[in-house]
Structures are given as C-alpha cells and as structure tokens.
C-alpha positions in Angstrom: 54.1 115.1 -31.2 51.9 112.4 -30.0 52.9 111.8 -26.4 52.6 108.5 -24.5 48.8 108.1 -24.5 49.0 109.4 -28.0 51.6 107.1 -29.0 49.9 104.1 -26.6 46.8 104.7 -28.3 48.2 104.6 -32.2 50.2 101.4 -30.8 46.5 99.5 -29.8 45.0 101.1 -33.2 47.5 99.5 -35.3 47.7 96.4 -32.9 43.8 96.1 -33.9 44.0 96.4 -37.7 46.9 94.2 -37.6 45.2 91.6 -36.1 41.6 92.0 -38.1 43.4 92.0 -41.5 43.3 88.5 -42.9 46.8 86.7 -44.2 45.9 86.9 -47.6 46.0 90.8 -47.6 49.0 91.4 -45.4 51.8 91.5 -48.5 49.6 93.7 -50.6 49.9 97.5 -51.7 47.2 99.9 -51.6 48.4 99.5 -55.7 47.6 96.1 -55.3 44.8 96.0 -53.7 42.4 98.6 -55.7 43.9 96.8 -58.9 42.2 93.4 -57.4 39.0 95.3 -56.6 38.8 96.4 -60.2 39.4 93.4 -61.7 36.9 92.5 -64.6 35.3 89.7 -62.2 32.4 88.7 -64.8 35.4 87.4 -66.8 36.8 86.2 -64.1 33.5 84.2 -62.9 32.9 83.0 -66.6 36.7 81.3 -66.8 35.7 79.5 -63.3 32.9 78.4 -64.1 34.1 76.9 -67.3 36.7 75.1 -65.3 34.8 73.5 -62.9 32.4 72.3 -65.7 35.4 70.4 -67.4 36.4 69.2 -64.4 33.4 67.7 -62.7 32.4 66.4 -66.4 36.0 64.6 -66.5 36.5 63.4 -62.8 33.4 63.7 -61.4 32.2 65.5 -57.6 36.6 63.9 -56.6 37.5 67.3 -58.5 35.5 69.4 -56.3 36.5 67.7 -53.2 40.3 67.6 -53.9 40.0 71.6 -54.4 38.2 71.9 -51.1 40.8 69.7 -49.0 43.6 71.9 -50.4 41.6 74.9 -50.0 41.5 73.4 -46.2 45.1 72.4 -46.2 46.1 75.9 -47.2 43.7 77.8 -44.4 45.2 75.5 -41.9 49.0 76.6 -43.2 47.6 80.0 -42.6 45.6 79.5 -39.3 46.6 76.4 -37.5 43.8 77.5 -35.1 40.7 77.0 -37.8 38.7 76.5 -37.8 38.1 78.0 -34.4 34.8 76.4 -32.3 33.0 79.6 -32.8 33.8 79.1 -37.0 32.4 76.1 -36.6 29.3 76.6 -35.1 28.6 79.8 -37.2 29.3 77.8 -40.5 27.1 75.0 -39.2 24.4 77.7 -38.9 25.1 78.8 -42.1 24.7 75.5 -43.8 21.5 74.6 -42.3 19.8 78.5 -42.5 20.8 77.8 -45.9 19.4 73.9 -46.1 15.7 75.7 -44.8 16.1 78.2 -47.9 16.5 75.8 -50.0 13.3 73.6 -48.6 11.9 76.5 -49.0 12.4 76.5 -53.0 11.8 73.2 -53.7 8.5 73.6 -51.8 7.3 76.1 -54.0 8.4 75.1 -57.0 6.5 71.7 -56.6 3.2 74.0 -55.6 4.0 75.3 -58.7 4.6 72.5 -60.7 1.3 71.0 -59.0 -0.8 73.6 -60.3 
C-alpha cells in the first residue's frame, strides 16, 4: 500500500507527465507509439518531399503558406494559449541564430567562389 504521501506523491507524478505530454500523443498506445517510431521515415521523407515539389511547382510559395496557416489553425484548436510569449521569443531566437548560420554559409561559399 502506498499511503497518503505515497499516493500524494504518484498523484503530482502523474499530474506532471500529464501535463508535459503534448496533445498529439495523448490517444496513443504504447502499440502505437513504437509502431510510429519505427516507421520507414526515409520513405516517408521521400513521399514529402515529392509533394511539396508538385505543389510549389503548380501553385507556387501560396501552397506552402496555406499548409502553414492550417498547420497554425490546428495548434491553436489544440492550444488556444500558443503560442505562449515565451514560444515566441524562443522561436524568434531560433529564426535569427538560424538567419547568422546561414550568413555564415553564404559568406563562405562566396570566399570560395572568389578564389
């Protein structure tokens, strides 16, 4: 038997990995979930990428931004709250670590190309 503290403490463990388990996952079986980890996600990658090539070669950069507003409209049906304030300043952060990185490239491939 657990007793109260025992019981109080499973309680706030559960409460924790209830709360740090995204929406997505929630429905899932441990089935379910190790046959998504195993998925063949080359293929997978290959399929997308094929699709987003027709796409973008038939409707042009509207494709990809009708896919990211439902993408958005469908986080939002999840989380009303996001993107939270601190989202928003890490993704920010993300986008302009990312922005130096690529600086960072082009630099060197035009040393390179000046050689």
């Amino acid at each position: 038997m657990l007793g109260v503290h025992g019981a109080m403490r499973a309680a706030a463990r559960a409460d924790r990995i209830a709360r740090v388990r995204h929406d997505i996952l929630s429905g899932m079986t441990p089935e379910q979930l190790r046959a998504y980890a195993q998925r063949t996600w080359h293929v997978a990658g290959a399929l997308e990428q094929d699709h987003w090539a027709r796409e973008v070669a038939q409707r042009g950069p509207l494709a990809t931004f009708e896919a990211s507003q439902a993408l958005r409209e469908h986080m939002r049906a999840l989380r009303p709250d996001w993107p939270s304030d601190d989202e928003r300043r890490q993704d920010l952060a993300d986008h302009m670590a990312l922005k130096r990185l690529i600086d960072r490239a082009a630099g060197a491939f035009l040393a390179a190309a000046r050689r």
